[in-house]
BATOR-647010 format. One record per residue: residue in one letter; x, y, z of N, C-alpha, C in turn. Coordinates in steps of 0.001 Angstrom, whole numbers, padded with zeros to 6 digits, always signed. Layout:
<sites>
AXYZXYZXYZ ...
</sites>
This chain:
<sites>
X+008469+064242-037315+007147+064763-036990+006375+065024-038280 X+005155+064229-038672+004443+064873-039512+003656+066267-039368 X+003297+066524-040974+002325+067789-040258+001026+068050-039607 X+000518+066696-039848-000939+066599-038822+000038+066336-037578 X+000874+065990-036815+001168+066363-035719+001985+067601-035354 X+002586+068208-036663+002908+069471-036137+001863+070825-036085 X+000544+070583-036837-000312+071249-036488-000918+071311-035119 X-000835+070007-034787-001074+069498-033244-000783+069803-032230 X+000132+070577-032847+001050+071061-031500+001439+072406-031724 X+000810+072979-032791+001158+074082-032785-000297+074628-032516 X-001402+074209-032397-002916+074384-031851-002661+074156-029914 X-002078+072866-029548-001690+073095-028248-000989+074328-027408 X+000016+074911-028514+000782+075889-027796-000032+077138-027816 X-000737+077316-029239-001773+078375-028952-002672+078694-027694 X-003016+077179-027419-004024+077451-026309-003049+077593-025192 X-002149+077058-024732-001045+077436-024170-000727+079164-023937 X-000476+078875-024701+000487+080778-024692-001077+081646-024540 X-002286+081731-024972-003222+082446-025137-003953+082656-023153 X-003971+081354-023040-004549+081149-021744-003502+081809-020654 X-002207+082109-020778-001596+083400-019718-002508+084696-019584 X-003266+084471-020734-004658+085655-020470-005487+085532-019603 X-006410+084139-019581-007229+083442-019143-007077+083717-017341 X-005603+083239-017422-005392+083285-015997-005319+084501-015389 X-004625+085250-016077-005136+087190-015620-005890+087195-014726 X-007268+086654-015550-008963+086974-015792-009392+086407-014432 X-008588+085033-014095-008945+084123-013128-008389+084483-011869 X-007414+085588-011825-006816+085975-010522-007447+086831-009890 X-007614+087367-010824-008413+088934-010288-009655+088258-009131 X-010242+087508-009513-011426+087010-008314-010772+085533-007459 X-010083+084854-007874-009680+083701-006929-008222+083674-006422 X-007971+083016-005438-006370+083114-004781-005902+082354-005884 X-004149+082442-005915-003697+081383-006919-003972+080137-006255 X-003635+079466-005148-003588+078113-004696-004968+077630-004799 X-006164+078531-004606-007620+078197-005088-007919+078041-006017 X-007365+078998-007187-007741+078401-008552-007043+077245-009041 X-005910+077313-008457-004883+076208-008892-005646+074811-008410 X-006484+074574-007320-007224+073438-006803-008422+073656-007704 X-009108+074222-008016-010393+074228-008935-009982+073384-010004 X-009062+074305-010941-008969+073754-012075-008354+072180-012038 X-007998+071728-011547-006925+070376-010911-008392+069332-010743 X-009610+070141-010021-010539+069336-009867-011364+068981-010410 X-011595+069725-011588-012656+069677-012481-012136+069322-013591 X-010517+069050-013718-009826+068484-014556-010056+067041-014224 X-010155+066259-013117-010779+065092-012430-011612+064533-012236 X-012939+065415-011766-013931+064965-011539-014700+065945-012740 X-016589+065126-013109-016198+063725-012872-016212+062991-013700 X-014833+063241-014693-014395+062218-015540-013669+060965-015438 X-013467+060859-013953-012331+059462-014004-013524+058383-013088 X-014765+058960-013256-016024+058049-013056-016167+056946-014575 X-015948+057953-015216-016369+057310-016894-015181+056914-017759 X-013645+057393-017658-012661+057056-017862-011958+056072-017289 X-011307+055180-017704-010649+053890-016913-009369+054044-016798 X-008464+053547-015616-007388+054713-015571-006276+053223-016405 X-005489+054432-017082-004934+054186-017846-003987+052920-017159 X-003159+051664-017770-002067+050631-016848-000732+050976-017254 X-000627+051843-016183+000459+052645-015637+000930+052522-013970 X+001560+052364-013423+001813+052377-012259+001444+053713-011433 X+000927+053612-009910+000118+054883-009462+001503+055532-009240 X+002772+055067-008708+003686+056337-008472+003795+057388-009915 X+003150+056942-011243+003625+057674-012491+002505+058616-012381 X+001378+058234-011913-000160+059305-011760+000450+060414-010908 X+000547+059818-009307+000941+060856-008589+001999+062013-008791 X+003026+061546-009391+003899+062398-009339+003903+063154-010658 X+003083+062597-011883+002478+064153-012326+001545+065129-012212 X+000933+064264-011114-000353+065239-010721+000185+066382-009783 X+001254+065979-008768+002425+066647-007988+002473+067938-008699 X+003706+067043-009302+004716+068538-010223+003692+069571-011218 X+002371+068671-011665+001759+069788-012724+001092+070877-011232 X+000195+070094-010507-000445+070491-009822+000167+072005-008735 X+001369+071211-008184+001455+072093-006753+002905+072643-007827 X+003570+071641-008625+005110+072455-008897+005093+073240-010097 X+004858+073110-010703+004134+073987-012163+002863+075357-011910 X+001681+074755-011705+000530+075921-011821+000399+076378-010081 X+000449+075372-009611+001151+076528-007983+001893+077933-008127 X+003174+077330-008267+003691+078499-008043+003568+079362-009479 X+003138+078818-010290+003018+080041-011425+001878+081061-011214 X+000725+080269-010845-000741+081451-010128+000309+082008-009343 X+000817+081758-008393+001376+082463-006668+002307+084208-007721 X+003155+083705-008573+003920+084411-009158+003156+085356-009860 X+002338+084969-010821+001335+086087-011830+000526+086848-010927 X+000215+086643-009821-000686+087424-009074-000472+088328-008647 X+000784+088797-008456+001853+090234-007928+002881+090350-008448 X+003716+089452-008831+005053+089772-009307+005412+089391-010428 X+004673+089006-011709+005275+088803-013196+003771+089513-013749 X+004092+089764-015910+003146+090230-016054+002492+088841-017042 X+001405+088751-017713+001296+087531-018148+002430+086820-019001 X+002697+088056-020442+003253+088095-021738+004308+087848-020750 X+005368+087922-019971+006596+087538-019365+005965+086111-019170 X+005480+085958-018306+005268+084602-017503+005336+083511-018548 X+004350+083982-019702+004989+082758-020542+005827+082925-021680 X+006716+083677-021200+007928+083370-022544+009310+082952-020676 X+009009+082964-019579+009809+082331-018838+009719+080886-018409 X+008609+080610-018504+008242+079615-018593+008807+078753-019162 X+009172+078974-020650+009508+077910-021381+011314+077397-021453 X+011961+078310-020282+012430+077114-020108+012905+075913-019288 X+011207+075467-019470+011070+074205-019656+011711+073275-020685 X+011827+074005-021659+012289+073052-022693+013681+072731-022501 X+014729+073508-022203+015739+073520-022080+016132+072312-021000 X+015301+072762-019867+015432+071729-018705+014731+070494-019359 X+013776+070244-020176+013868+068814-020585+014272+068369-021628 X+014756+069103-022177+015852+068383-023621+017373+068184-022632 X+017679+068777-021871+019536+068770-021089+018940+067428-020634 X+017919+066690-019189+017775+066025-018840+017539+064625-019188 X+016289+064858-020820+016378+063574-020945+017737+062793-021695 X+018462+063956-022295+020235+063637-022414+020671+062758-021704 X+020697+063324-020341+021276+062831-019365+020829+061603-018891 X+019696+061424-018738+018862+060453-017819+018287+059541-018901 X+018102+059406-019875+017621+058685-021068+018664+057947-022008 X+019475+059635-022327+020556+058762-023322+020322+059282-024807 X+019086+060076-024676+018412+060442-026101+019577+061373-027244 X+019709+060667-028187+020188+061706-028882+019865+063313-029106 X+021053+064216-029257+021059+065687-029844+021752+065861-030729 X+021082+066284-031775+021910+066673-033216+022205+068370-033076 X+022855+068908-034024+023708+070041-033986+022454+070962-034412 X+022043+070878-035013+020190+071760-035720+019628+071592-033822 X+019310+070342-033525+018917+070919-031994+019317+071824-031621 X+020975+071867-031176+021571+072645-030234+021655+074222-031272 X+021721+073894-032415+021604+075303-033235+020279+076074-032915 X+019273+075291-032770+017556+075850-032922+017644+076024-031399 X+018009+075481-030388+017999+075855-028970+018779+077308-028830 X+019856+077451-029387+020368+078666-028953+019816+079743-029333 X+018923+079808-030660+018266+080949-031252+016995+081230-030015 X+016031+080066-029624+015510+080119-028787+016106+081002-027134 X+017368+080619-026792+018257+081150-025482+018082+082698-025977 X+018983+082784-027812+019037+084252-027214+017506+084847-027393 X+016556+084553-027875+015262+084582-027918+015019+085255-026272 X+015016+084241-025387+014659+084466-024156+015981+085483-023512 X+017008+085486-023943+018099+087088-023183+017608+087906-023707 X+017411+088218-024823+016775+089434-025067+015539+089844-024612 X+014115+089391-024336+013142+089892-023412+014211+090042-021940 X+014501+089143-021706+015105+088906-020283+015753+090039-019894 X+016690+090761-020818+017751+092178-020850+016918+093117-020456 X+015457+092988-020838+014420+094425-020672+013178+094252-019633 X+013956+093524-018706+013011+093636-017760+012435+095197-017126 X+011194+095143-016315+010764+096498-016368+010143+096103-014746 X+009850+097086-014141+009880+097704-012637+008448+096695-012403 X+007794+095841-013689+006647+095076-013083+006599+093710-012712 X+008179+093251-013267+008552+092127-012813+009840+092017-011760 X+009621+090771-010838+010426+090720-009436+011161+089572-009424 X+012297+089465-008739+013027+088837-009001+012237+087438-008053 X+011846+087634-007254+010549+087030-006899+009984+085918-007957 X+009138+087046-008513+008599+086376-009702+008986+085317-010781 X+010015+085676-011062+011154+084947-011952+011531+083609-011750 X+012221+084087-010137+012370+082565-009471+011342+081370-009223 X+010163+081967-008864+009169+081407-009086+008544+080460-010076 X+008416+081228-011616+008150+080463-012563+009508+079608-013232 X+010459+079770-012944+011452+079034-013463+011275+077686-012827 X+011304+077951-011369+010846+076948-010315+009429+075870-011112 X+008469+076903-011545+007625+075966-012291+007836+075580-013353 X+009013+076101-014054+009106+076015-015429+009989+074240-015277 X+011052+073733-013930+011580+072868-013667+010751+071792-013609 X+009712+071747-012616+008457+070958-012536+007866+070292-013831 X+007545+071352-014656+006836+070954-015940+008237+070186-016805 X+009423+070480-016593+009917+069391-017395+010121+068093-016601 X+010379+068227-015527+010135+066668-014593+008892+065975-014859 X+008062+066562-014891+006137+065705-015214+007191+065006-016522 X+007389+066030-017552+007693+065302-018981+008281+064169-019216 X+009516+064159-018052+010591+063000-017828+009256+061683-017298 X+008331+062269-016570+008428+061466-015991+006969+060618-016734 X+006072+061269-017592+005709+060822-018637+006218+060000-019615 X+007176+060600-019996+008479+059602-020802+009040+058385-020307 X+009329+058450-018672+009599+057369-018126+008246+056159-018077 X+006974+056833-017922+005788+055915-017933+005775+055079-018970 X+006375+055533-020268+005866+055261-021323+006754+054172-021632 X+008334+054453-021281+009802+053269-021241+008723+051895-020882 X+008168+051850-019283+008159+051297-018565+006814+050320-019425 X+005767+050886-019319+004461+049926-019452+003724+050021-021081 X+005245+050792-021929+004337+051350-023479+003378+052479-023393 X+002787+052731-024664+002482+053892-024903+000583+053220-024306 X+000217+054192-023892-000918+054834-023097-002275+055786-023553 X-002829+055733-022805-004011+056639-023676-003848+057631-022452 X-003310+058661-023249-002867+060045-022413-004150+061289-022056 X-004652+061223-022697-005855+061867-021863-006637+061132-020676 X-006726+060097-020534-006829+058967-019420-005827+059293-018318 X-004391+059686-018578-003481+059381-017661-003782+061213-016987 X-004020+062016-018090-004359+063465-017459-005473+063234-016508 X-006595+062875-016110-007786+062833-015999-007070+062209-014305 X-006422+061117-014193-006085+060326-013298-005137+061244-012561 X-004168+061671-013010-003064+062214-012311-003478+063547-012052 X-004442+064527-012488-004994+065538-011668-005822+065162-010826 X-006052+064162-010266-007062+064060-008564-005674+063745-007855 X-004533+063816-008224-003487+063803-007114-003045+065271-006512 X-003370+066017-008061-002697+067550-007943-004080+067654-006680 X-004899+067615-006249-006403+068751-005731-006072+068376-004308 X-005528+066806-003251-005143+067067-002127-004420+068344-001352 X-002960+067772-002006-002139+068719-001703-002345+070215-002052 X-002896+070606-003231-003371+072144-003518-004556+072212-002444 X-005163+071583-001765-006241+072251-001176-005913+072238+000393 X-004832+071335+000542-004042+071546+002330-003064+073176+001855 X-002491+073097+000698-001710+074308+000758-003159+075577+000436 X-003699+075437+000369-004748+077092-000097-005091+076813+001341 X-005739+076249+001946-005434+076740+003265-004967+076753+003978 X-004014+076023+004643-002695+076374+004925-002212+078112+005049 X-001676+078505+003556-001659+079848+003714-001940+080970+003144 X-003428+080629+002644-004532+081526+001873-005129+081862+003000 X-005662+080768+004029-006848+080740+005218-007987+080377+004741 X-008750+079163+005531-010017+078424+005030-011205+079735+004858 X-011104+080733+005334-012405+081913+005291-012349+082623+003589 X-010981+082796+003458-010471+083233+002178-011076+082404+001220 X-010407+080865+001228-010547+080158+000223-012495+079635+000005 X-013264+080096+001199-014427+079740+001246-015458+080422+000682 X-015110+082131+000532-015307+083389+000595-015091+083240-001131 X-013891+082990-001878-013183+082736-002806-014600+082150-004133 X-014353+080999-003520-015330+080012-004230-016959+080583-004139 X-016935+081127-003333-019184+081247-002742-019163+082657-003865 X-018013+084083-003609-018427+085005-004543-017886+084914-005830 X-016914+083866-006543-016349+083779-007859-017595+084686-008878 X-017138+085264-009685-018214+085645-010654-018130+084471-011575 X-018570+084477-012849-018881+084120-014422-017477+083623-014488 X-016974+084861-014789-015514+084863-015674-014670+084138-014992 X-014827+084480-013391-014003+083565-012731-013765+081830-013304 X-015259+081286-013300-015292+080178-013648-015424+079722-015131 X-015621+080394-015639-015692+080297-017074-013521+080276-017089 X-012872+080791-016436-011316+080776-016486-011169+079625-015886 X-011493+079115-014917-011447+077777-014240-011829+076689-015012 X-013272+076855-015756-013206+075467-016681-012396+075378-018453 X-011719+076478-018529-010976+076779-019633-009286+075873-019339 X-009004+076948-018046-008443+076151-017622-008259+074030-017344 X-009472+073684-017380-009477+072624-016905-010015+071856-018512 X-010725+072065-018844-010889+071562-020148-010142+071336-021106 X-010136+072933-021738-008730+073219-022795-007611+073118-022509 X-007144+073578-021466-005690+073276-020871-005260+072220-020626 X-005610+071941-019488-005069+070579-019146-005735+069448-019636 X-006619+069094-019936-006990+067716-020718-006863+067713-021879 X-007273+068759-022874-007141+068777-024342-005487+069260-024184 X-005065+070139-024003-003379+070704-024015-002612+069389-023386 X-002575+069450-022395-001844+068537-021609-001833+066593-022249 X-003156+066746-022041-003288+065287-023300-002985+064668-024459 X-002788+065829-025309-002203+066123-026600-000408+066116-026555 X-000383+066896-025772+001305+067020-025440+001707+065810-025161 X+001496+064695-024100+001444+063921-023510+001742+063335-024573 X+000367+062703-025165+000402+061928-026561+001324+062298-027906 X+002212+063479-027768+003135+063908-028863+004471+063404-028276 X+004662+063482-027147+005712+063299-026076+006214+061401-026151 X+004959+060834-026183+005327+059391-026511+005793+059354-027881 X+005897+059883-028677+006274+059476-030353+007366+060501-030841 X+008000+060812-029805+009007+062028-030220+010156+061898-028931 X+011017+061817-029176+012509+062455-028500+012121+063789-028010 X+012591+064329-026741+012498+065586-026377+013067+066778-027236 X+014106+066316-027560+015178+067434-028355+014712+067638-029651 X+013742+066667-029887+013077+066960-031466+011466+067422-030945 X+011028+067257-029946+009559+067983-029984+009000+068983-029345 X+009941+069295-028195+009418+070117-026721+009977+071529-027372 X+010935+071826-028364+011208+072896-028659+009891+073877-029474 X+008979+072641-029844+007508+073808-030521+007073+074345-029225 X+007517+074120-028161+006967+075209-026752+006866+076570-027293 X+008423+076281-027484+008811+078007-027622+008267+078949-028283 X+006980+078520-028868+006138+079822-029525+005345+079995-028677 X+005208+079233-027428+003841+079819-026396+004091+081454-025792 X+005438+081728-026158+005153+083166-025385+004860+084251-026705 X+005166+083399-027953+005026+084440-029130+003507+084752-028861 X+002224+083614-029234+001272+083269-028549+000775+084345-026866 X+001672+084210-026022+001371+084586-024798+001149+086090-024930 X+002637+086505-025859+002967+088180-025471+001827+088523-027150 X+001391+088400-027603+000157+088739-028698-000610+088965-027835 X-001148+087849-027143-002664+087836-027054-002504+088901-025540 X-001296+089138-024684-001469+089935-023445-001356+091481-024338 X-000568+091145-025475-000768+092838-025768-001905+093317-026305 X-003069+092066-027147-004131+092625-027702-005765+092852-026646 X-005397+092123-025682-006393+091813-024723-006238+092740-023688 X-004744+092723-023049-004694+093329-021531-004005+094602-022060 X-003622+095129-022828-003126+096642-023501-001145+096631-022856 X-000464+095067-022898+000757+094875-022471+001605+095743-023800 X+002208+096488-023534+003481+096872-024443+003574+095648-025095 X+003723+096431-027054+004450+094747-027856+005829+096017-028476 X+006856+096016-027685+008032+096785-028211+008533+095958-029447 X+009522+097049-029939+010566+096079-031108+011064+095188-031105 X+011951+095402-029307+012351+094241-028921+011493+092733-028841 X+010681+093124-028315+009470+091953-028037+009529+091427-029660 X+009155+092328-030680+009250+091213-031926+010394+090493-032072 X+011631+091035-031868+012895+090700-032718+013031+089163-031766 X+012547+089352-029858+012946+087951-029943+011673+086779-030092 X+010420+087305-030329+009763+086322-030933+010373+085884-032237 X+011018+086492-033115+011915+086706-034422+012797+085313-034120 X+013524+085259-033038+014121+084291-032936+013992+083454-032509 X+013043+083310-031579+012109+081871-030624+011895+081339-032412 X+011270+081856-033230+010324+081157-034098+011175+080747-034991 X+012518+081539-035326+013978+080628-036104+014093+079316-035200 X+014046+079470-034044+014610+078356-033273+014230+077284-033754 X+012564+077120-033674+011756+076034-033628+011909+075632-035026 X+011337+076792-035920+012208+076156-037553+012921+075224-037566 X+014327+075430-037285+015314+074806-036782+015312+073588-036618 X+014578+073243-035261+014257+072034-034303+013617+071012-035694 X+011906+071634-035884+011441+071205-036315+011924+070482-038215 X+012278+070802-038494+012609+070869-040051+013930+070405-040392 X+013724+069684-040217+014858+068712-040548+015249+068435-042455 X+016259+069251-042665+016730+068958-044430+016428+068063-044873 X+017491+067309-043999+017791+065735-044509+016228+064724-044486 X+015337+064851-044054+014721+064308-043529+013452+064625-044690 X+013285+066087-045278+012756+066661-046072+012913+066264-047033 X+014429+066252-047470+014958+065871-048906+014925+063971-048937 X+014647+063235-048081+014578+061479-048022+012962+061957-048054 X+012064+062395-047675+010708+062363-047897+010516+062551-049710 X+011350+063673-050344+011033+064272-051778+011610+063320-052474 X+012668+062287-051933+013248+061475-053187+011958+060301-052830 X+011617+060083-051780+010890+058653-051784+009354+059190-052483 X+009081+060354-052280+007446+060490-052863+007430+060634-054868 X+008847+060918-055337+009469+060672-056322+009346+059375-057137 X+009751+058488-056357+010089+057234-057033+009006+056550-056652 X+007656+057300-055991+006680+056683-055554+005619+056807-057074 X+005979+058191-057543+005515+059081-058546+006297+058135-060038 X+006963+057562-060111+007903+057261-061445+007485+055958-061017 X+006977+054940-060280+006424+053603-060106+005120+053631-060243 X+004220+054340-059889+003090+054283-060551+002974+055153-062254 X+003788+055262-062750+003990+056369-063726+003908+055147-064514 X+005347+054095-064195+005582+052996-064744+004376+051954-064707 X+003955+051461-063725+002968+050905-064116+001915+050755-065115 X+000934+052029-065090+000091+052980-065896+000664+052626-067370 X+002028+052714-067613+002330+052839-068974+002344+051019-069594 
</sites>
C-alpha cells in the first residue's frame, strides 16, 4: 500500500467512524428502515441517469446493494435506535474485518502472514476490552444485530472482490451508484411492512434540516465517496493486508460520539483504541517491504549520483 492510498483510507475511515454521529442526528426524526431507504436512494438517483453502469454482471450489483442496503445499514439503523450507543456501534461493527480477512482465506485462497494474524489479535483484544465494559445502554439485542451487519458488510466485500476475479477491475463509484437502486426496493417493502406506510409517510413530509442534511451525508460522503473509495482500495489489495485500516473507525467513532454527543471517553476506551491502532500499524507496515523500498530508493540515489559525476 502506498501512502497516497493509505491516506485514502485513512480519510475514508474518518468519515466512517465520524458519521456514527451523523446517524444519531438522523434517528432522532426518521425510522431506521426509512432512513436506511432515503439514503440508498439518493445514493442512486439521479446519478445512474448520468453514470454508465459499470460491465459487471447484475447478480454482482444486486447483491451488494442487498447486503449494504437491507444487511449492513438495516439492521444497524434498527440497532442504534434503542439498543446500542453510537461510539459502541462502531467499534462492533468492525468485525467486519475479521469476517473478511477469515473468509477471503477460505474462499479465495489469499495469503496471511504472521504480522496479519499478529496486527489482528491486537485489534481482537482491542475489541474484548470495550466489549468487557459493557454498560446498562447496550443490549444484547443490539450487539447481535450489528454483528449481523457487521457479517453483511464483509460478504458485499467478498463479493466485490469476486466482481473484480470475474470481469477485472471496474470503476467503483459507478458500481456504488448501480448497486444502491437495488438496496431502495427491498428497504422500502421492509419500512413498511413493519414501520407502517402512515409512519414512513408522516416520517418523510415532517423530516427537519438535519434530518436531511444526515440523509444526504449519508448518501454522498458515505456511501459513494466512502464506499467507492473502499471499493476501489479493495481491488488493489488482499483483504488481510487492507480491511484491517477499518479498525480505526471506532477510534474515529468513540472521539467524535464523546466530543459531540457528551459519550463517556474512559481509560479503558483509550487503552483499547491503544491497541486497535498497534493493530493496524502492524497490518499496515510491513519491515520487509520498508527496508526493499530504502535499499531500492538508495541505489536509485548512487545511479544518478553516478551518472552526474
Amino acid at each position: 500500500m502506498t501512502l497516497a492510498e493509505l491516506l485514502l483510507a485513512l480519510t475514508v475511515v474518518f468519515v466512517w467512524g465520524t458519521n456514527f454521529v451523523v446517524i444519531e442526528f438522523g434517528l432522532r426524526d426518521l425510522p431506521p428502515l426509512v432512513f436506511a431507504t432515503l439514503r440508498f436512494a439518493l445514493a442512486a438517483l439521479p446519478w445512474l441517469f448520468f453514470i454508465r453502469r459499470p460491465p459487471v454482471a447484475w447478480r454482482y450489483l444486486a447483491a451488494v446493494g442487498v447486503l449494504l442496503g437491507v444487511g449492513q445499514f438495516g439492521l444497524l439503523f434498527i440497532a442504534m435506535r434503542d439498543d446500542i450507543a453510537p461510539g459502541l456501534a462502531s467499534l462492533v461493527i468492525q468485525v467486519q474485518v475479521f469476517f473478511t480477512v477469515g473468509l477471503s482465506v477460505w474462499l479465495f485462497g489469499e495469503a496471511i502472514h504472521l504480522r496479519n494474524l499478529a496486527g489482528l489479535a491486537l485489534g481482537v483484544a482491542g475489541l474484548w476490552l470495550i466489549g468487557a465494559n459493557l454498560d446498562a445502554s447496550t443490549t444484547i439485542k443490539g450487539l447481535v444485530l450489528v454483528v449481523l451487519a457487521a457479517l453483511c458488510w464483509a460478504l458485499a466485500n467478498l463479493v466485490v472482490k469476486a466482481a473484480v476475479r470475474k470481469h477485472g477491475p471496474f470503476n467503483t463509484l459507478a458500481f456504488m451508484v448501480w448497486s444502491s437502486g437495488f438496496a431502495v426496493p427491498p428497504l422500502a417493502v421492509l419500512a413498511v411492512a413493519f414501520e407502517g406506510r402512515a409512519t414512513v409517510l408522516a416520517a418523510v413530509a415532517h423530516a427537519d434540516l438535519a434530518a436531511w442534511a444526515a440523509v444526504l451525508w449519508q448518501s454522498l460522503g458515505n456511501t459513494l465517496f466512502g464506499y467507492g473509495m473502499w471499493n476501489w482500495l479493495l481491488t488493489r489489495h488482499s483483504a488481510a493486508a487492507f480491511t484491517p485500516t477499518a479498525l480505526l473507525v471506532p477510534v474515529f467513532g468513540l472521539g467524535a460520539s464523546s466530543l459531540i454527543l457528551g459519550e463517556p471517553l474512559q481509560g479503558w476506551k483509550l487503552a483499547a483504541a491503544g491497541l486497535i491502532v498497534a493493530g493496524l500499524a502492524v497490518n499496515v507496515f510491513d519491515p520487509a517491504r520498508l527496508m526493499r523500498r530504502g535499499v531500492d530508493v538508495a541505489r536509485r540515489r548512487q545511479d544518478n549520483g553516478g551518472r552526474k559525476a
